[in-house]
N, CA, C and O of each residue as an XYZ file, in Angstrom:
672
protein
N      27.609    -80.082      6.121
C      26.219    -80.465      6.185
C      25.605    -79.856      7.421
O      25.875    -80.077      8.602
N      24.861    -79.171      6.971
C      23.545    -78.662      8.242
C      22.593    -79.574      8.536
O      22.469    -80.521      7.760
N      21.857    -79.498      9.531
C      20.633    -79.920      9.470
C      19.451    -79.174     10.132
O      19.541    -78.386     11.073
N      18.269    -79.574      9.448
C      17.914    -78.311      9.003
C      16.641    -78.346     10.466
O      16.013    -79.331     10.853
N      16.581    -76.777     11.076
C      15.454    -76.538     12.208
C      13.978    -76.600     11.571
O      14.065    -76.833     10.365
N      12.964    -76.495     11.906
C      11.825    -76.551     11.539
C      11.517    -75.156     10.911
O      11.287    -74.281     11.747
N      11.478    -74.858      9.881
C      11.194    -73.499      8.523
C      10.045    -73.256      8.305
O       9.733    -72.356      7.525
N       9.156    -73.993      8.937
C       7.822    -74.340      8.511
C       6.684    -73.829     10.507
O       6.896    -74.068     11.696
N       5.587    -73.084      9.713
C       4.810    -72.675     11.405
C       5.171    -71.331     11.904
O       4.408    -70.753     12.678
N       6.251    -70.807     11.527
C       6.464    -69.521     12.214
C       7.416    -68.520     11.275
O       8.017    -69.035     10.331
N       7.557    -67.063     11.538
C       8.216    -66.170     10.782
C       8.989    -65.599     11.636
O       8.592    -64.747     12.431
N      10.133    -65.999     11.556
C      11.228    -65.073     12.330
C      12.290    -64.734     11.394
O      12.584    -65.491     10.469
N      13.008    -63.370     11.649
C      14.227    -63.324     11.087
C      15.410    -63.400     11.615
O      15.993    -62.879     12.565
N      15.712    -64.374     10.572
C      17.256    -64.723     11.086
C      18.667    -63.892     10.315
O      18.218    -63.349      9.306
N      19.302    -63.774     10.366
C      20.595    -63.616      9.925
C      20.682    -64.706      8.777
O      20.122    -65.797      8.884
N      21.561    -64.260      7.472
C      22.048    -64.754      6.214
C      22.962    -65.926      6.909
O      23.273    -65.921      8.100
N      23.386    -67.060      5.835
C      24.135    -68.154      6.533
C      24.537    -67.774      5.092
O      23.716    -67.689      4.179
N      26.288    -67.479      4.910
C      26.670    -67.122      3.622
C      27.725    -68.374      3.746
O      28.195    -68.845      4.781
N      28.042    -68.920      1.898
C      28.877    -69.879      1.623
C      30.166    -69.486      1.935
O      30.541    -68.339      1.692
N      31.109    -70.574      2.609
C      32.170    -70.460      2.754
C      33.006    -71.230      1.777
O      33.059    -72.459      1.765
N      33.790    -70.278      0.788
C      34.772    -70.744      0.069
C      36.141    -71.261      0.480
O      36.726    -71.789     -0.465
N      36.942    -71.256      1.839
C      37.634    -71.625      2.323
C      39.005    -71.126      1.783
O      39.898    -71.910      1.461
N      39.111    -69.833      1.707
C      39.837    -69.815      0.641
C      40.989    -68.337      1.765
O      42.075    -67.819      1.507
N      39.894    -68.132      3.115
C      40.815    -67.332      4.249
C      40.584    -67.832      5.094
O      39.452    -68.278      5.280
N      41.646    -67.974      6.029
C      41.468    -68.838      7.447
C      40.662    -67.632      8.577
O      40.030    -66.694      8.092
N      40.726    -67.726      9.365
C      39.651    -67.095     10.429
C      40.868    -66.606     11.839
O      42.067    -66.828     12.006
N      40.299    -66.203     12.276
C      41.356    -65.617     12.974
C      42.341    -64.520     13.528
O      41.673    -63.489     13.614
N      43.095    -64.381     13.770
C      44.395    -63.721     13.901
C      45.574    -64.522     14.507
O      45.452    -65.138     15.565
N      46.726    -64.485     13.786
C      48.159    -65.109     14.061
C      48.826    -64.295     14.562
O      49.008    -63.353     13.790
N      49.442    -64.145     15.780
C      50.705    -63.429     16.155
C      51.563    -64.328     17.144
O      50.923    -65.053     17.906
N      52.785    -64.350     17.200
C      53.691    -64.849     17.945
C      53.258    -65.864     17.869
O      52.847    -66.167     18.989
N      53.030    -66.884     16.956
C      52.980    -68.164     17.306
C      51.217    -68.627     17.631
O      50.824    -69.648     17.067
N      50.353    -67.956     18.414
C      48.936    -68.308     18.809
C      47.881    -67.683     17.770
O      47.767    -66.545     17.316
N      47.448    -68.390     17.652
C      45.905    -68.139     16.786
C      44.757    -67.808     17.440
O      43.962    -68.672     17.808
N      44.611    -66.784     17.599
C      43.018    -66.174     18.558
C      41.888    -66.416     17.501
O      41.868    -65.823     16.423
N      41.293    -66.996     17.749
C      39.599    -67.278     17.091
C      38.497    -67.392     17.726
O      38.342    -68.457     18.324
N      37.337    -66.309     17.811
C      36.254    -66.156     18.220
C      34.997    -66.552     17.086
O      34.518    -65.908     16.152
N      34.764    -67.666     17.530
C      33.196    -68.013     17.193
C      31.819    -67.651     17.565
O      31.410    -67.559     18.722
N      31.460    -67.546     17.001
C      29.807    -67.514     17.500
C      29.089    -68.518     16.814
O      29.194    -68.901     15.649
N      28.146    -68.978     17.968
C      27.243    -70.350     17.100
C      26.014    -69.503     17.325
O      25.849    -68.881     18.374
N      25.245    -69.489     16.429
C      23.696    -69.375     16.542
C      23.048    -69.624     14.965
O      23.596    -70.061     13.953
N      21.399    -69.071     15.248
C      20.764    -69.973     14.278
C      20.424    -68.930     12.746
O      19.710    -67.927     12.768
N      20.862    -69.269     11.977
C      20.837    -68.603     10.828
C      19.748    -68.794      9.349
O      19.003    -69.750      9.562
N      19.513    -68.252      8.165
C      18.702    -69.088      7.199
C      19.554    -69.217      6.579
O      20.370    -68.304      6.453
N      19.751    -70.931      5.676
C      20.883    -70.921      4.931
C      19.818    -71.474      3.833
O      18.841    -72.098      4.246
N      19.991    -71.256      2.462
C      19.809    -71.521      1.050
C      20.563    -72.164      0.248
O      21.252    -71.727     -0.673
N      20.356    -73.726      0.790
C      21.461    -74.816      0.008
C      21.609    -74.706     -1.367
O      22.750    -74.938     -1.767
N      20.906    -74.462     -2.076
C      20.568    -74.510     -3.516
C      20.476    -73.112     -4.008
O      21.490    -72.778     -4.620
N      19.465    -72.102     -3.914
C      20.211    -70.539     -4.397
C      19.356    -69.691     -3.573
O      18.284    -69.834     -2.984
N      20.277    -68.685     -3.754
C      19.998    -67.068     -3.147
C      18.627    -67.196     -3.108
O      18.135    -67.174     -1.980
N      17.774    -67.343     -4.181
C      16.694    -66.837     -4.022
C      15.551    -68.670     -3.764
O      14.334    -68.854     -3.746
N      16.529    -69.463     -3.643
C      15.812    -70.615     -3.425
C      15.451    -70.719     -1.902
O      15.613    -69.809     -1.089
N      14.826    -72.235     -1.577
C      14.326    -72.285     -0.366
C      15.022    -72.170      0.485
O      16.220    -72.443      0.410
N      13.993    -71.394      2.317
C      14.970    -71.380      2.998
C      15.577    -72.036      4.144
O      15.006    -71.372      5.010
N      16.204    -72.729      4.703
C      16.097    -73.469      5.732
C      16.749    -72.774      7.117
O      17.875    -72.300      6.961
N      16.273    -72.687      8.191
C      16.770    -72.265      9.758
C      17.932    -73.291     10.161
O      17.572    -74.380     10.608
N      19.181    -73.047     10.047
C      20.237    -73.884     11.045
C      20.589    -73.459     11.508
O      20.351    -72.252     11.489
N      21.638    -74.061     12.524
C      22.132    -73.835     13.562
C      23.711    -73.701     12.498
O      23.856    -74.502     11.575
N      24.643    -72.762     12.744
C      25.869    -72.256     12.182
C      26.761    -71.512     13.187
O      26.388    -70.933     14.208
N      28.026    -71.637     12.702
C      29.374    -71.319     13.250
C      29.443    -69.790     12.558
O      28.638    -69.392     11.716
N      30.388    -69.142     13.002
C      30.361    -67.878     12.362
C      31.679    -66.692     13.167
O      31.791    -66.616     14.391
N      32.353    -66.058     12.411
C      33.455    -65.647     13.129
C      33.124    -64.450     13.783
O      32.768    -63.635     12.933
N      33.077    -63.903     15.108
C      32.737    -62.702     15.599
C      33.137    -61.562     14.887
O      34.252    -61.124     14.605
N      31.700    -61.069     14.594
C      31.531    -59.266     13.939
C      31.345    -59.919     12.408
O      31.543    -59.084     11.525
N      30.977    -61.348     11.900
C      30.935    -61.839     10.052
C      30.020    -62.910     10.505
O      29.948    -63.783     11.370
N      29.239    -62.338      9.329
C      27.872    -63.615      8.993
C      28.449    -64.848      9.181
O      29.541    -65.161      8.706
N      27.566    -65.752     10.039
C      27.308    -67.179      9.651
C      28.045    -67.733      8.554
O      28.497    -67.012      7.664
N      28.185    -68.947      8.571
C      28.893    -69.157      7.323
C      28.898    -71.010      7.333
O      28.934    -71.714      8.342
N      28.857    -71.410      6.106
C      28.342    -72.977      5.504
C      28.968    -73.256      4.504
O      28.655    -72.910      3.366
N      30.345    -74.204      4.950
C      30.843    -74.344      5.835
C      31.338    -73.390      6.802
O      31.291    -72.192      6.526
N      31.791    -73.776      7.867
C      32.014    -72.756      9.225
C      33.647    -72.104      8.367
O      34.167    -72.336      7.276
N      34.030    -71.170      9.617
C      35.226    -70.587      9.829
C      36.572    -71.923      9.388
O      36.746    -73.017      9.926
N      37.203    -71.395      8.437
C      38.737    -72.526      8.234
C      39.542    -71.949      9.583
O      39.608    -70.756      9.879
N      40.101    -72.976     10.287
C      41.337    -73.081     11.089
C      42.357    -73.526     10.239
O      42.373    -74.617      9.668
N      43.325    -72.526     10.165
C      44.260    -73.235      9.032
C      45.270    -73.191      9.797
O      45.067    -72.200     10.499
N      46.421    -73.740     10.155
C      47.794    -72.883     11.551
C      49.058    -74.202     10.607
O      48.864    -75.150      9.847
N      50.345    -73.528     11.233
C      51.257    -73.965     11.240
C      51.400    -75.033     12.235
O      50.904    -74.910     13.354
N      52.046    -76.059     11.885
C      52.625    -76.883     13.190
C      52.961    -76.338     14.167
O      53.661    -75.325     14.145
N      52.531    -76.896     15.237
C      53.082    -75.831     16.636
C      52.158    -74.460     17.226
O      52.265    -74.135     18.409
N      51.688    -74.067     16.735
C      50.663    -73.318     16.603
C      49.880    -73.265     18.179
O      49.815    -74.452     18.498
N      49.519    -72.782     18.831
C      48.822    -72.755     20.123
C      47.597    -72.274     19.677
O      47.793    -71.121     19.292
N      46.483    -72.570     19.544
C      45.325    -72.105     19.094
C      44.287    -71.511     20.749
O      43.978    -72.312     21.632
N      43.987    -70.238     20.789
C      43.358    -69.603     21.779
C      41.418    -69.193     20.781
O      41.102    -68.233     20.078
N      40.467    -70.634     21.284
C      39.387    -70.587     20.601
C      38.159    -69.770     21.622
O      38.257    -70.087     22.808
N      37.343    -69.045     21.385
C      36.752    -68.449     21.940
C      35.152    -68.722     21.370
O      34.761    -68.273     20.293
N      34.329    -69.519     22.269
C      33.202    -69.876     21.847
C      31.508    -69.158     22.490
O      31.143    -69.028     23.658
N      30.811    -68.826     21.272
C      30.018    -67.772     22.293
C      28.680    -68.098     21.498
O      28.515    -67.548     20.410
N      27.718    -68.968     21.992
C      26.749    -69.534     22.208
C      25.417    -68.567     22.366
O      24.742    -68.347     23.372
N      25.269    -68.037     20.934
C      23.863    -67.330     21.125
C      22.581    -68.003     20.809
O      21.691    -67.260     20.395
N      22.314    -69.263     20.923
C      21.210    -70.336     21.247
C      20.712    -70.167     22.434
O      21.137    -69.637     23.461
N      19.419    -70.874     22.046
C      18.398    -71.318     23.765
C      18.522    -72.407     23.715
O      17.423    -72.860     24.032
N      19.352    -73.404     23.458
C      20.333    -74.236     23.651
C      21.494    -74.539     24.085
O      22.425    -73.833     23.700
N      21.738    -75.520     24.887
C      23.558    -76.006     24.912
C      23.474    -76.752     23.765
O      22.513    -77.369     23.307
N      24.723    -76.610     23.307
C      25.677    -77.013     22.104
C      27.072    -77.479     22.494
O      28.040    -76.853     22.927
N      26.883    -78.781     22.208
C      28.388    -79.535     22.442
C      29.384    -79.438     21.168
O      29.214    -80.015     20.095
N      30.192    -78.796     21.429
C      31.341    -78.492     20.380
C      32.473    -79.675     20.557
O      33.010    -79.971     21.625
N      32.781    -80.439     18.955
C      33.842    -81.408     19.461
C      34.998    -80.900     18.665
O      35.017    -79.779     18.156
N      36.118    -81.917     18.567
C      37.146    -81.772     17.676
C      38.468    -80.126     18.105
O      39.616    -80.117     17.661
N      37.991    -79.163     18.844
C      38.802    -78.413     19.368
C      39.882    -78.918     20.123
O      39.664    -78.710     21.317
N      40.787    -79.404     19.960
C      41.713    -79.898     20.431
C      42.723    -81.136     20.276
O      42.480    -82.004     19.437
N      43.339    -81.173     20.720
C      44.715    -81.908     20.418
C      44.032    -83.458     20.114
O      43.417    -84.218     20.861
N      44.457    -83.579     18.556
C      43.767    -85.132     18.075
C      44.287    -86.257     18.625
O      43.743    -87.351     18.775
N      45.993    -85.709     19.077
C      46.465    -87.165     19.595
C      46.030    -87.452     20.986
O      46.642    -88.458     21.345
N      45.396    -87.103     21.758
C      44.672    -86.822     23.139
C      43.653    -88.207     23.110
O      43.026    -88.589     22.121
N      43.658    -88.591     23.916
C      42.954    -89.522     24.086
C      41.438    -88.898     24.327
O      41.296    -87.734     24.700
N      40.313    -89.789     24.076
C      38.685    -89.435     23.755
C      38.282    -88.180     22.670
O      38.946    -87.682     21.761
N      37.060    -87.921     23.106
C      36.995    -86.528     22.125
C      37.037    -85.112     23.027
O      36.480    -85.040     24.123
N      37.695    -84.111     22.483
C      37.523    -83.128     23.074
C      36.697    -82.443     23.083
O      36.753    -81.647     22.145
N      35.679    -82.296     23.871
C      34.057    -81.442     23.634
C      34.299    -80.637     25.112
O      34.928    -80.772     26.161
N      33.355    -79.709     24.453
C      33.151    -78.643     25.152
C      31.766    -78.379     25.463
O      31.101    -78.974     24.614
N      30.968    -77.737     26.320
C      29.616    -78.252     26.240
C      29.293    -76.275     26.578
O      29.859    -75.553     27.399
N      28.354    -75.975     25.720
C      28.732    -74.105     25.329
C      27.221    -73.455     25.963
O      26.520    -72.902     25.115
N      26.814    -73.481     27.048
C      25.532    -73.345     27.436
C      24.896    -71.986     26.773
O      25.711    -71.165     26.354
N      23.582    -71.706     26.656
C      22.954    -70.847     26.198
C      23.347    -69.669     26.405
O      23.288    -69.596     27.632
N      23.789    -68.480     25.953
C      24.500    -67.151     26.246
C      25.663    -67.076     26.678
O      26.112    -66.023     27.131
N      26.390    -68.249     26.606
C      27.807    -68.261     27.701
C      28.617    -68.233     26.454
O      28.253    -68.211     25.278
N      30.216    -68.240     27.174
C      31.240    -68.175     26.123
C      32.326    -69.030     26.660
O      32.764    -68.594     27.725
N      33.004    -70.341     26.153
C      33.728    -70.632     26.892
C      34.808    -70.888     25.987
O      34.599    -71.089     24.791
N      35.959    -70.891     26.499
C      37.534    -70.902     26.334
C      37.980    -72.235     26.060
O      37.671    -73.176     26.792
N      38.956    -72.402     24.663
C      39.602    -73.483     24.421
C      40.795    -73.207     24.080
O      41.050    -72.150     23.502
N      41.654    -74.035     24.354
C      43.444    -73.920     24.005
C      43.937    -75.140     24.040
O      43.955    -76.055     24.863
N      44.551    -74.863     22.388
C      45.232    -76.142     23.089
C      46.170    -76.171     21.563
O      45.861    -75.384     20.667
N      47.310    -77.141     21.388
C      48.504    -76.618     20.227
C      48.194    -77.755     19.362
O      47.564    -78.783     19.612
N      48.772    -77.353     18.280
C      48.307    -78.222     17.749
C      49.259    -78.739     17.036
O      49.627    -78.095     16.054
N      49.831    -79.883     17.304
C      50.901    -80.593     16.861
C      51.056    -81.337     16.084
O      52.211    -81.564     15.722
N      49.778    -82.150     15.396
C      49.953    -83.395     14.375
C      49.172    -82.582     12.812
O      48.008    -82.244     12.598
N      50.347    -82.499     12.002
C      49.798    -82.070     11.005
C      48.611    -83.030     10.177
O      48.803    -84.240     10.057
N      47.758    -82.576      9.794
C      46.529    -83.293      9.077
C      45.530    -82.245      9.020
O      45.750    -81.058      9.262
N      44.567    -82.686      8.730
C      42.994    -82.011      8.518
C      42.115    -82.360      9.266
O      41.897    -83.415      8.670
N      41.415    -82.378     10.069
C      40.767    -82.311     11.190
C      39.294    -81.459     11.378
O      39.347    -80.231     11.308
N      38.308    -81.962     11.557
C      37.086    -81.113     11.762
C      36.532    -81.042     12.734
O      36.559    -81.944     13.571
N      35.817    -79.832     12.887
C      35.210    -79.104     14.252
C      33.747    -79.326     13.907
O      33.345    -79.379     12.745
N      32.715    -79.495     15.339
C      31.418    -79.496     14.605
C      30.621    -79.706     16.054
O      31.215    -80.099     17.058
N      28.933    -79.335     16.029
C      28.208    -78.708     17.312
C      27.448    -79.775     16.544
O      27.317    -80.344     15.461
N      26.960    -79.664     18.013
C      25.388    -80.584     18.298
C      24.478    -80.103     19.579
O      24.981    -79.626     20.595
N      23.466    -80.240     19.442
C      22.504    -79.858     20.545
C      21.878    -81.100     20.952
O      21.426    -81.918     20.152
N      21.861    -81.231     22.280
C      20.951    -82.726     22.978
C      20.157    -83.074     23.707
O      20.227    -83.753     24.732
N      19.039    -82.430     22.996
C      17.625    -82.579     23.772
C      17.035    -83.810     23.551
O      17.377    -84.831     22.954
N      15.925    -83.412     24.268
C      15.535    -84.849     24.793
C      14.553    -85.292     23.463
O      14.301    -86.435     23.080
N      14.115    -84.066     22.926
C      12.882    -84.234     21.957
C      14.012    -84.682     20.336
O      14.926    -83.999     19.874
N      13.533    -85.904     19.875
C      14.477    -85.971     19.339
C      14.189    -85.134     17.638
O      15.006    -85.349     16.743
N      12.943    -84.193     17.379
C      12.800    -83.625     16.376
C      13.232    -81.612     17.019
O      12.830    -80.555     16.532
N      13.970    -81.803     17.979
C      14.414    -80.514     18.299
C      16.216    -80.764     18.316
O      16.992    -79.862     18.635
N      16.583    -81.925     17.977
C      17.611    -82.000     17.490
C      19.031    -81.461     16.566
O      19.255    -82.394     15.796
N      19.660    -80.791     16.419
C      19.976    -80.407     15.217
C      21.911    -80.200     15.544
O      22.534    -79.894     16.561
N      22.347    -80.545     14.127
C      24.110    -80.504     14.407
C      24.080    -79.520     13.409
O      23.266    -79.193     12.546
N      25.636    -78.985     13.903
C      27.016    -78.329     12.694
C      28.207    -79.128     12.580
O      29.085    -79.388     13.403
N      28.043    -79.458     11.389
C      28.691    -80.100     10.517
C      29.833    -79.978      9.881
O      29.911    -78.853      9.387
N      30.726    -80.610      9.676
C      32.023    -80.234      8.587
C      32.258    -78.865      8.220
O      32.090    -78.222      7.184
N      32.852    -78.512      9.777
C      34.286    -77.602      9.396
C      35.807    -77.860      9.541
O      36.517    -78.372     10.406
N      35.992    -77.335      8.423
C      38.011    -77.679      8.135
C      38.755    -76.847      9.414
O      38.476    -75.711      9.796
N      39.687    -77.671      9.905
C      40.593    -77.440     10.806
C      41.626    -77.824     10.291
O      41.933    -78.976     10.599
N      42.673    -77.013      9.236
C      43.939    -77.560      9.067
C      45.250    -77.319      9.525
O      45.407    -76.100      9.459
N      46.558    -78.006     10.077
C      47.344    -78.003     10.842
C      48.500    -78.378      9.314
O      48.324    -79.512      8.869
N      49.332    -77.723      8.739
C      49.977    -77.634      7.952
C      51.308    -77.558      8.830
O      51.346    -76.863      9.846
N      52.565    -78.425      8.319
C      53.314    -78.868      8.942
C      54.987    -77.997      8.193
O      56.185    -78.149      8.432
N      54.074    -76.963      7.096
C      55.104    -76.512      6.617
C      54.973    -74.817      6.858
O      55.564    -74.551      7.905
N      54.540    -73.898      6.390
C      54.504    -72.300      6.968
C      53.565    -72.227      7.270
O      53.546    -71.496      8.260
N      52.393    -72.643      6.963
C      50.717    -72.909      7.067
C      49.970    -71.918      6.156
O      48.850    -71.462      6.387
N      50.976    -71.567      4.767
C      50.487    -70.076      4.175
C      50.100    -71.222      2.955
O      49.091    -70.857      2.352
N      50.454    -72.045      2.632
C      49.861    -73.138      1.513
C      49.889    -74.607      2.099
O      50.903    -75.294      2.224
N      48.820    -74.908      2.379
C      48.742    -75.983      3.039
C      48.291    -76.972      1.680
O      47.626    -76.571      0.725
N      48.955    -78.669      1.902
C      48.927    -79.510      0.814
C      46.909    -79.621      0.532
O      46.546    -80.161     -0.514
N      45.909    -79.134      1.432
C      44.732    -79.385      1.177
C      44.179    -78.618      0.142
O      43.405    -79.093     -0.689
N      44.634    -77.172      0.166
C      44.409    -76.126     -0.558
C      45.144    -75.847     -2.185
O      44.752    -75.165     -3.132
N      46.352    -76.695     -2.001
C      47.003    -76.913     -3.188
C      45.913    -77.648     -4.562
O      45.729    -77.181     -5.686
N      45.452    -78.663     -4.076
C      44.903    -79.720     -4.840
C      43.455    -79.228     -4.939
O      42.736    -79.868     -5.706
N      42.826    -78.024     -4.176
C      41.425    -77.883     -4.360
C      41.266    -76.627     -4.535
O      40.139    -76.169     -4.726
């Protein structure tokens, strides 16, 4: 779920926000660590069709590939060291949660200031499904806007068929 920027008053172009079928994880795997570079910025996404209405959100998106709704799959093996790379092309900060170790006490957020890029690591040990997701926190509360439900899965067996992907 997006939510949606104001579409209405002005003409800018944005970048495509294309559907994510979930069907390739994001990334690169070697030796064990998962390197993943994100980019958050604001895209037009078309909940309903290609040529239907358009709405401005705010979206996740894997460096050098369109936007994407839902975001980038984290899919990893148990054990897995995940090296996340976050790069904030908003005139916004964006608080990113859920990057990190679930059994950790509070939430793990990251707070991604306007043009910056900041660094997350961390392993990921408890197999389950888990989601990642941004928010912006201004003061105006109709300049508001989150990213929503993306899959983070931690598969406890090779991580090449995970039990989520089996059943869907």
């Amino acid at each position: 779920m997006c939510l949606a920027l104001s579409a209405f008053g002005f003409a800018e172009s944005l970048s495509p926000i294309v559907a994510n079928q979930n069907h390739a994880p994001a990334g690169v795997l070697r030796d064990g660590i998962l390197s993943v570079r994100l980019e958050i910025a604001k895209g037009e996404w078309h909940p309903e069709a290609d040529d239907g209405i358009a709405l401005s959100v705010y979206a996740f998106g894997e460096t050098g590939h369109a936007l994407q709704n839902p975001g980038p799959l984290i899919r990893v093996p148990q054990g897995t060291e995940l090296h996340v790379s976050l790069h904030n092309a908003l005139a916004v900060t964006i608080s990113v949660h859920g990057l990190g170790d679930p059994t950790g006490s509070g939430d793990a957020t990251v707070h991604v200031a306007p043009g910056a890029v900041e660094q997350v690591r961390f392993k990921a040990t408890t197999p389950g499904l888990y989601f990642y997701w941004g928010s912006s926190e201004v003061e105006d509360v109709k300049l508001r806007h989150g990213i929503e439900w993306y899959r983070c899965g931690v598969d406890w067996r090779t991580g090449c068929r995970s039990a989520w992907r089996e059943r869907h």
